[in-house]
C-alpha positions as CSV (number, residue, x, y, z in Angstrom):
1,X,0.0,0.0,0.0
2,X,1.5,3.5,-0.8
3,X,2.2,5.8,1.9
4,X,-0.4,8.8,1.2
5,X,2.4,11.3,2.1
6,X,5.2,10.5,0.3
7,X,6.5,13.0,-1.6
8,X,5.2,11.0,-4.5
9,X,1.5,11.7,-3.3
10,X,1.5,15.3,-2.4
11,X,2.9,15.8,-5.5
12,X,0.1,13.9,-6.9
13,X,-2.2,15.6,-4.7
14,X,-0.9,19.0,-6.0
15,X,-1.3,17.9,-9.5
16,X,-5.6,17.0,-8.4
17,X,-5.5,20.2,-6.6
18,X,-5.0,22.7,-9.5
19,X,-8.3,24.3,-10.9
20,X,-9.6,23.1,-13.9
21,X,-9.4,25.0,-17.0
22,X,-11.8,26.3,-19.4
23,X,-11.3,24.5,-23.0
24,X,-8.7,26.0,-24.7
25,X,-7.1,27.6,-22.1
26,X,-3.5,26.3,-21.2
27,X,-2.2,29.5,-18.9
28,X,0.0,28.5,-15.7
29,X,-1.6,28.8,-12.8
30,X,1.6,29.1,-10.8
31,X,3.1,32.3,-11.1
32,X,5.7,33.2,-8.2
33,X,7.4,30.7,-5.9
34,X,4.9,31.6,-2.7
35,X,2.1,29.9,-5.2
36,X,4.2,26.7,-5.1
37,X,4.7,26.7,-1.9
38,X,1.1,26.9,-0.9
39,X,-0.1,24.8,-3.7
40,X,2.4,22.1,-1.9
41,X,0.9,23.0,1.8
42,X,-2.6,22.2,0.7
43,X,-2.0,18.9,-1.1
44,X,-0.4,18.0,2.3
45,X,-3.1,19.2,4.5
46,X,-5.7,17.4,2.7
47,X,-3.5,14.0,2.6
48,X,-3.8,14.5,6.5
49,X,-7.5,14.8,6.6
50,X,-8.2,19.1,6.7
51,X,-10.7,20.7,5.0
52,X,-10.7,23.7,2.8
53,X,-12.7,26.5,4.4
54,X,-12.1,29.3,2.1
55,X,-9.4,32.3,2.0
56,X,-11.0,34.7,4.6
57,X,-11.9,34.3,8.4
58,X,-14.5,36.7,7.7
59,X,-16.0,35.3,4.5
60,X,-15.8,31.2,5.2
61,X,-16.9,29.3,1.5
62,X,-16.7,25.8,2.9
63,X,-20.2,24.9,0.2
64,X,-18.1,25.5,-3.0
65,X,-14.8,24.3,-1.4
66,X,-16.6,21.0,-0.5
67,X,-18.1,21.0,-4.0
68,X,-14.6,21.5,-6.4
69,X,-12.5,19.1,-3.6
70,X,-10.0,18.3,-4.5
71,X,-9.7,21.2,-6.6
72,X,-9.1,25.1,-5.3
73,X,-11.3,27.2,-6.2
74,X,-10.0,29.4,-9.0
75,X,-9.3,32.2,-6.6
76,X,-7.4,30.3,-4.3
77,X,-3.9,32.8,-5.1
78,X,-6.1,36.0,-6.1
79,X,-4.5,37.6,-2.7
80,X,-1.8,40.1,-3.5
81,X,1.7,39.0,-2.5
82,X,0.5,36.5,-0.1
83,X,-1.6,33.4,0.0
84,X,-3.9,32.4,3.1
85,X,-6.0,29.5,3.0
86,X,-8.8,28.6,5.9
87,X,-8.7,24.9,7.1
88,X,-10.6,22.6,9.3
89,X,-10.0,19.3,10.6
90,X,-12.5,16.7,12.2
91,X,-10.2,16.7,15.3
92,X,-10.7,20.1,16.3
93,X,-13.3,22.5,16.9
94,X,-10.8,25.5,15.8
95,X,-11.0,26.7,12.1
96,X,-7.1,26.8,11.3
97,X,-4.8,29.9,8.6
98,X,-1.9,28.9,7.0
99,X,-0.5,31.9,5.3
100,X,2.6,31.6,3.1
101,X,4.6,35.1,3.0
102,X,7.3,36.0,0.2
103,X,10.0,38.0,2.3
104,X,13.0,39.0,0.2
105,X,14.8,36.1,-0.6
106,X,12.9,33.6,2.2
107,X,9.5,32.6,2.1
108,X,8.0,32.6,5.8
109,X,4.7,30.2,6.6
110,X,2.8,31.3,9.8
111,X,0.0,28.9,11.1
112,X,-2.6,30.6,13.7
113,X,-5.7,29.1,15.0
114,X,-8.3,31.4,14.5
115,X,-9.3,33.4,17.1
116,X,-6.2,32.7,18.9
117,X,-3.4,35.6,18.9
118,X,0.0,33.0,18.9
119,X,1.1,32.4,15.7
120,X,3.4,29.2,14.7
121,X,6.2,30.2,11.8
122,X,9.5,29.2,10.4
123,X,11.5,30.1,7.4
124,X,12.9,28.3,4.2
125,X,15.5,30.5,2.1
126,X,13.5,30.2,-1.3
127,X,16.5,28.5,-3.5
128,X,16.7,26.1,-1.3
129,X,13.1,24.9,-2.5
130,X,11.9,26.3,-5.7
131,X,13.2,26.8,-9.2
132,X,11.9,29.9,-9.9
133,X,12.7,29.4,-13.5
134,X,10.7,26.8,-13.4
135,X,7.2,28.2,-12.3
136,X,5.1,28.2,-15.4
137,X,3.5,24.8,-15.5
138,X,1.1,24.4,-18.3
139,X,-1.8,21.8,-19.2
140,X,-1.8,20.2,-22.3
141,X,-4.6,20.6,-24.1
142,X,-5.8,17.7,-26.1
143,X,-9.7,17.5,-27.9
144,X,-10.4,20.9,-25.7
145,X,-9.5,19.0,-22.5
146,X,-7.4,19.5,-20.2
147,X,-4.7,16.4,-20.0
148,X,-3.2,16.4,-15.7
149,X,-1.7,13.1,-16.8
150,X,2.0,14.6,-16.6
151,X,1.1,17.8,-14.3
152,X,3.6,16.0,-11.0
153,X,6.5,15.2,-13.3
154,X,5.8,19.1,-14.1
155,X,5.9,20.0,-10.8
156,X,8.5,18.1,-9.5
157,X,10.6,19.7,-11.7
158,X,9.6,23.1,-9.9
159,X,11.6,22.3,-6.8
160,X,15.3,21.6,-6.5
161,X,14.5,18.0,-5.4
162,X,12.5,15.7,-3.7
163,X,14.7,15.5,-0.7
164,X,13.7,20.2,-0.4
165,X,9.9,18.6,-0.7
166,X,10.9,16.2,2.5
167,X,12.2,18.5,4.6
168,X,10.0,21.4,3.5
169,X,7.1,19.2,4.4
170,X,9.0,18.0,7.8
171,X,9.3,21.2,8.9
172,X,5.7,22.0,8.7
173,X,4.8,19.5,10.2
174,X,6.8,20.3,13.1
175,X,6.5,23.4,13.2
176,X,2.9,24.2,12.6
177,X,0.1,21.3,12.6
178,X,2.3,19.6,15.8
179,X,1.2,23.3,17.3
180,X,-1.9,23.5,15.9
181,X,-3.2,20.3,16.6
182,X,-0.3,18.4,18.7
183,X,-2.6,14.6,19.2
184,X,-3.2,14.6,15.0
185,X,-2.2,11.2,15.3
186,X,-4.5,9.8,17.7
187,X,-7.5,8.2,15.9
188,X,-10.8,9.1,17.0
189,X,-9.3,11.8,19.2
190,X,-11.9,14.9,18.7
191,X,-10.7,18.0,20.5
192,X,-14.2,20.2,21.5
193,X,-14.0,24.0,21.5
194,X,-13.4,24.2,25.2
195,X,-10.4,22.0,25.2
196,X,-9.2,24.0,22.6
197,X,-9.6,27.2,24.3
198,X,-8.1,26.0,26.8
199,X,-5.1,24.3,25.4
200,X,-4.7,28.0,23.2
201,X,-4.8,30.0,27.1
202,X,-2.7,27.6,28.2
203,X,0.3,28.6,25.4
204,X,-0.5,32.2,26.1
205,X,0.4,31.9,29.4
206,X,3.6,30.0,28.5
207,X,4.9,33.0,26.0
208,X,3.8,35.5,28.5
209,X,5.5,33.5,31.5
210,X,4.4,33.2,35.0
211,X,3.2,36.1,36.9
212,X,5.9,37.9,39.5
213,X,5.6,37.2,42.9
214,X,6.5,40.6,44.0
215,X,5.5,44.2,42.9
216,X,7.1,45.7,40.2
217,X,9.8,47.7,41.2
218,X,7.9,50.5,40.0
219,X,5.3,50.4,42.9
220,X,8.2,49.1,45.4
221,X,9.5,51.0,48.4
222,X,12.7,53.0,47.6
223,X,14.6,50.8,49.9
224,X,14.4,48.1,47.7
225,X,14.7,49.9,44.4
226,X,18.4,48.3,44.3
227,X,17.9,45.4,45.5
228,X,19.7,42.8,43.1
């Protein structure tokens, strides 16, 4: 039995995930290196079981997201300089952004449950990933239909190798859905909104740190206002 997220598949999956085309019409729908990077995201999301909710908190579209799956919906990278996509997952009760940011040479990804005011990241120099010479992959066009047969060899060939796929996917993993959703793994484990809200408070108290046990120095006596 294959492994569903081997690099192999989540190619595959990215390949499925592209919108479909109008007859005729063979544009790229990969245009800058972010794009790629999101496009490679989603497949992976959706090999682990998330749901597309739409593009906005504000505006979720989770009816004609369910209806194209596995496609995205054609204006999945209409966002300027940036992609965000809205996910769900059956585990949790928390709607989920993954946001893939272009900065300079680096592409950042930042993961945030919504509602929530942490925000998981980490950084990939973009080299190190993506051939940007390589972003325009086309559709053939064959009888006015679209042909996807050879779409993952295409994209493949977008990143410097399989191995920058691996690790690019490892460190999303570990990064942001171990965050997000740290007991993924554990089948038939369904987290409710309270447990979520409080695993959430919880991390905000860690990045805040404990309270002081004395008054700030501020409000302290000026006997003490050198105390070491």
């Amino acid at each position: 039995m294959s492994d569903p997220l081997s690099v192999t598949a989540i190619l595959d999956g990215m390949a499925d995930a592209l919108p479909a085309h109008p007859p005729s019409d063979d544009s790229s729908d990969l245009a800058s290196p972010y794009e790629v990077i999101a496009l490679l995201i989603y497949a992976y999301l959706v090999a682990l079981g998330f749901k597309l909710q739409g593009f906005d908190k504000d505006k979720k579209l989770p009816a004609e997201c369910e209806s194209l799956a596995p496609r995205l919906p054609p204006q999945w990278n209409s966002g300027f300089g940036s992609c965000s996509i809205l996910y769900s997952h059956k585990q949790s009760a928390m709607a989920f952004s993954i946001r893939v940011n272009p900065i300079g040479q680096r592409i950042e990804i930042q993961g945030q449950a919504v509602g929530d005011n942490n925000i998981c990241r980490f950084e990939r120099p973009i080299g190190e990933v993506v051939k940007s010479e390589k972003l325009l992959v086309h559709f053939t066009i064959k009888d006015h239909e679209e042909n996807r047969s050879n779409i993952a060899e295409k994209l493949q060939g977008v990143f410097t190798s399989k191995q920058a796929i691996a690790d690019m996917l490892h460190d999303l993993k570990v990064n942001i859905i171990q965050k997000l959703i740290p007991n993924l793994q554990s089948e038939g484990s369904v987290e409710t909104v309270e447990e979520a809200n409080a695993r959430f408070g919880h991390r905000a108290q860690e990045v805040a740190g404990p309270k002081p046990a004395f008054p700030s120095l501020s409000h302290a006596k000026p006997r003490f206002a050198s105390a070491s």
